[in-house]
C-alpha positions as CSV (number, residue, x, y, z in Angstrom):
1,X,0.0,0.0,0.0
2,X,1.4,3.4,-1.2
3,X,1.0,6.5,0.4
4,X,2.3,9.9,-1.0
5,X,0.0,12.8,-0.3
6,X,1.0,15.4,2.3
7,X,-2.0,16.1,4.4
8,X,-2.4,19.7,2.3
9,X,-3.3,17.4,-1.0
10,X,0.3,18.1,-2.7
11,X,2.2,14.9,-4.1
12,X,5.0,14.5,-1.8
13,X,8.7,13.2,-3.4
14,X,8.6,9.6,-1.7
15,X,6.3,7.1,-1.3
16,X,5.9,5.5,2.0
17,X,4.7,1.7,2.0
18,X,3.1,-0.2,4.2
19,X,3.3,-4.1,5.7
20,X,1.5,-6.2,7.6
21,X,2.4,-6.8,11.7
22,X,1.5,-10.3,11.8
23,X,2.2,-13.6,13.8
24,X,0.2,-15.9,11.1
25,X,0.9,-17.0,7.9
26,X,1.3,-14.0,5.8
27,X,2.6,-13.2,1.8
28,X,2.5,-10.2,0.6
29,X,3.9,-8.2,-2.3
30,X,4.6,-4.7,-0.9
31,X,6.4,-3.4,-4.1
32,X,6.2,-4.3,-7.9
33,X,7.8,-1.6,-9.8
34,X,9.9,-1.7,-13.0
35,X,13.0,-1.7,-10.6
36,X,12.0,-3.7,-7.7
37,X,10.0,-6.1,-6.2
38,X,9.6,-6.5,-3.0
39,X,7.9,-9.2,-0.6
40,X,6.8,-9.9,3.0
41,X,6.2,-13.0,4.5
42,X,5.5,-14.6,7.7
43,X,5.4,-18.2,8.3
44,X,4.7,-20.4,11.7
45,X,6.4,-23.2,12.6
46,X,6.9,-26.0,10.1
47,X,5.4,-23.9,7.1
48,X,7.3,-23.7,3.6
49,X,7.0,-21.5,0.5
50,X,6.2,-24.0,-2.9
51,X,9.7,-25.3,-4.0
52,X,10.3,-22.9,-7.4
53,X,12.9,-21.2,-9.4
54,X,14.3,-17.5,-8.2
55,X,12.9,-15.3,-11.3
56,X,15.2,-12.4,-10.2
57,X,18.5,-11.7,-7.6
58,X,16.9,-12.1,-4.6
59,X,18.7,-11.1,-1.5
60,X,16.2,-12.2,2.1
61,X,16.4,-10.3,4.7
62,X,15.5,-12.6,7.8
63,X,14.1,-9.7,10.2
64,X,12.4,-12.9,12.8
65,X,13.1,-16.5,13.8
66,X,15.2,-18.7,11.1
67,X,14.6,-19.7,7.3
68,X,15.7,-23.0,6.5
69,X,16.8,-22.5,2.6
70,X,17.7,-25.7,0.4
71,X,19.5,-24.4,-2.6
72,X,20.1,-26.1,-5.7
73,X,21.5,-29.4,-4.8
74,X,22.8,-28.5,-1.5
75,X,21.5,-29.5,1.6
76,X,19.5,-27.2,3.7
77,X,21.2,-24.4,5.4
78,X,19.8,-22.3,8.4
79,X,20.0,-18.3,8.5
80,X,19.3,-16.7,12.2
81,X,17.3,-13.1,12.3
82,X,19.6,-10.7,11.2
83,X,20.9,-12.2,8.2
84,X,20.9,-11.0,4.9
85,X,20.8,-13.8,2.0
86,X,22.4,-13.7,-2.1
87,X,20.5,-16.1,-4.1
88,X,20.9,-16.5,-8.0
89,X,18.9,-15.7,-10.8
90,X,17.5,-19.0,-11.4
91,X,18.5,-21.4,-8.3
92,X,16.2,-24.1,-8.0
93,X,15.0,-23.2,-4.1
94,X,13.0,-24.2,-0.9
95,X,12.8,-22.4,2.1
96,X,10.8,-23.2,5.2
97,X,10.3,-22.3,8.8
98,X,11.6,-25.6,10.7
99,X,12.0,-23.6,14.2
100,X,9.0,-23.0,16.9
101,X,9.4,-19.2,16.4
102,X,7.5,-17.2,14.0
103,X,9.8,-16.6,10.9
104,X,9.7,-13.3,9.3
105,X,11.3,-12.0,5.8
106,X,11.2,-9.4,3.8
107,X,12.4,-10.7,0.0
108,X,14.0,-8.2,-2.4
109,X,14.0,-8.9,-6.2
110,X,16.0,-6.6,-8.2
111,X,15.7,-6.0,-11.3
112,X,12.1,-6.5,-11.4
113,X,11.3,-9.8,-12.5
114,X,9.3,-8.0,-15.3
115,X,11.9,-7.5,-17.0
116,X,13.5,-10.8,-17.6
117,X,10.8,-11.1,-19.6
């Protein structure tokens, strides 16, 4: 959700966007642009994204519990809150909450993945 009026009705330079506080199952797309795109998502314990193909440079930023990634053909790998993952245009990926804590990440695709295509 964009917001980028000032309260006197004038466009303001920035646009400020909004994401969900959650402690359930949440996947949200925050920003889509032609640069960026930019996703939140909150998982309980045990939950998994589908297995799928990166369609950008993603870099996750684990902002809450742990993410469990399985990249490619290596084995799964766990990244603590405060870590900031590099994936590859087109790894083959899994990644999953296998802790007892709420996982949160925010996941930043750049260049858009509009325009691989």
């Amino acid at each position: 959700m964009t917001d980028n009026l000032k309260p006197e009705g004038k466009t303001m330079i920035e646009k400020k966007y909004s994401y969900t506080l959650a402690d359930t199952k949440t996947i949200e797309r925050i920003v889509s642009d032609e640069n960026v795109d930019i996703n939140h998502m909150v998982l309980g314990p045990g939950e998994a994204l589908p297995e799928h193909d990166t369609n950008s440079h993603v870099h996750m930023l684990v902002v809450r519990g742990a993410v469990t990634l399985r990249l490619g053909d290596q084995g799964p790998h766990d990244y603590p809150a405060g870590s900031i993952v590099a994936i590859p245009y087109l790894t083959h990926m899994n990644a999953s909450n296998m802790t007892e804590e709420i996982l949160e990440i925010f996941v930043i695709k750049a260049p858009s993945p509009a325009s691989f295509k």
